[in-house]
C-alpha positions in Angstrom: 20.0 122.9 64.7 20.2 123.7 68.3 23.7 123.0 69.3 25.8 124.0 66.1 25.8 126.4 63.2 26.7 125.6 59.4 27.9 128.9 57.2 29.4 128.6 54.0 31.1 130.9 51.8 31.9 131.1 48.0 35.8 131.9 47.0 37.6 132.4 43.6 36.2 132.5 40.2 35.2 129.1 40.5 32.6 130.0 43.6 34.1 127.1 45.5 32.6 126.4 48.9 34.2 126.7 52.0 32.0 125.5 55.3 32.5 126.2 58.3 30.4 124.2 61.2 30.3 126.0 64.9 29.0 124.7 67.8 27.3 125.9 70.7 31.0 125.4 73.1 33.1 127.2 70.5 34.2 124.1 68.7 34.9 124.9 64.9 35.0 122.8 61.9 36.6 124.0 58.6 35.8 121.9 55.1 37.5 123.1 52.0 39.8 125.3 51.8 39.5 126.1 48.6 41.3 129.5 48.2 41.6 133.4 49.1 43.0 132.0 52.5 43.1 135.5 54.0 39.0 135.7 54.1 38.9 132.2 55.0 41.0 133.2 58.0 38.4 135.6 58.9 35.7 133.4 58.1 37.0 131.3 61.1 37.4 134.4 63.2 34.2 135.4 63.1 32.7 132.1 63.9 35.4 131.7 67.0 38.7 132.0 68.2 40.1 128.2 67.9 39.7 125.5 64.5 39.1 122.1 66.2 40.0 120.4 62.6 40.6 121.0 59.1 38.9 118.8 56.1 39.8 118.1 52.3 36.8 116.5 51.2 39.0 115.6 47.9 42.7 116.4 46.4 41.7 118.6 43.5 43.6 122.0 42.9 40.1 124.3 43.2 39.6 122.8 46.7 43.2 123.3 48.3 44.5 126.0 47.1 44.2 128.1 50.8 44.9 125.1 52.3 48.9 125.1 53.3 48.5 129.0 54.2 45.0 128.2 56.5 46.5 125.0 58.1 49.4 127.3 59.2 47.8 130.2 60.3 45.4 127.9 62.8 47.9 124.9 63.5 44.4 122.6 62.8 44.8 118.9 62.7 44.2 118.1 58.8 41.9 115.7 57.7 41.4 113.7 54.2 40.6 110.8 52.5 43.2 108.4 52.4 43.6 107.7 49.1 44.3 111.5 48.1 46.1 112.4 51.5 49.3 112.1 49.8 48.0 114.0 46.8 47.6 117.4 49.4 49.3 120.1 49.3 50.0 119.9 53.2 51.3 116.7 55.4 47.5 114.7 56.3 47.4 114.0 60.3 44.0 111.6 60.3 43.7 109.9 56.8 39.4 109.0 56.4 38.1 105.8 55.4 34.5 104.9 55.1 32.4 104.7 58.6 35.4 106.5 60.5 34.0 109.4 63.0 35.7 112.7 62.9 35.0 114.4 67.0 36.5 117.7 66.5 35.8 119.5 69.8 31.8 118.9 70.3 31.2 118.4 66.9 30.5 115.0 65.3 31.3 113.6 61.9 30.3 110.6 60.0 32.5 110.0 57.1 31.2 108.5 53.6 33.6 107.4 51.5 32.6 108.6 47.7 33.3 106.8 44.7 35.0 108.2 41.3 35.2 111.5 41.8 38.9 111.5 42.8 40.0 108.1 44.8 39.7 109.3 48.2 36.4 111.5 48.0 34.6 111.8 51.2 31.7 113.4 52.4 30.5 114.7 55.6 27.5 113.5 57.8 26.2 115.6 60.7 23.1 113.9 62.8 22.1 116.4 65.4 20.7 114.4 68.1 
């Protein structure tokens, strides 16, 4: 994609996946994280200086476990479904329902809501235009 770059990375025993979405202006988007917060500080580093938001795609422990440490190392807004936002290790500033848009800087998400994996499950739609 011309304007933004996906990377992902693999954390704990579990090989949990942390993305991380950069876009052409410096705009960063984190999704998941799921643990060993110190790499997934440098993760971020190393795609830019700022985090433009941070997203729990669901409230189980294997996908928050970095998350209190990350969100206050970057001072990101947090993002997660609402139904597991108070489920989060962290206070939720934008709770997600179906068809809601996430802008984080440049970058542009559609949200899905996902059924019966946890209540509030979400996923994550990117249409480069």
């Amino acid at each position: 994609m011309a304007g933004l770059t996906i990377r992902k990375m693999s954390v704990s025993a579990m090989h949990n996946n942390v993305y991380l979405l950069t876009a052409a202006d410096g705009s960063q988007v984190l999704i998941d994280a799921a643990d060993d917060a110190p790499r997934v500080l440098e993760f971020i580093a190393e795609g830019g200086a700022r985090l433009d938001a941070l997203i729990t795609t669901h409230q189980h422990w294997d996908h928050v476990r970095a998350l209190p440490e990350v969100a206050a190392a970057t001072g990101a807004p947090t993002y997660a479904g609402t139904d597991d936002a108070d489920a989060l290790p962290v206070p939720v500033d934008v709770r997600l329902h179906h068809g809601d848009r996430i802008e984080a800087g440049s970058i542009t998400l559609d949200v899905v809501h996902l059924r019966g994996h946890t209540p509030g499950s979400v996923a994550l739609a990117y249409t480069d235009v």
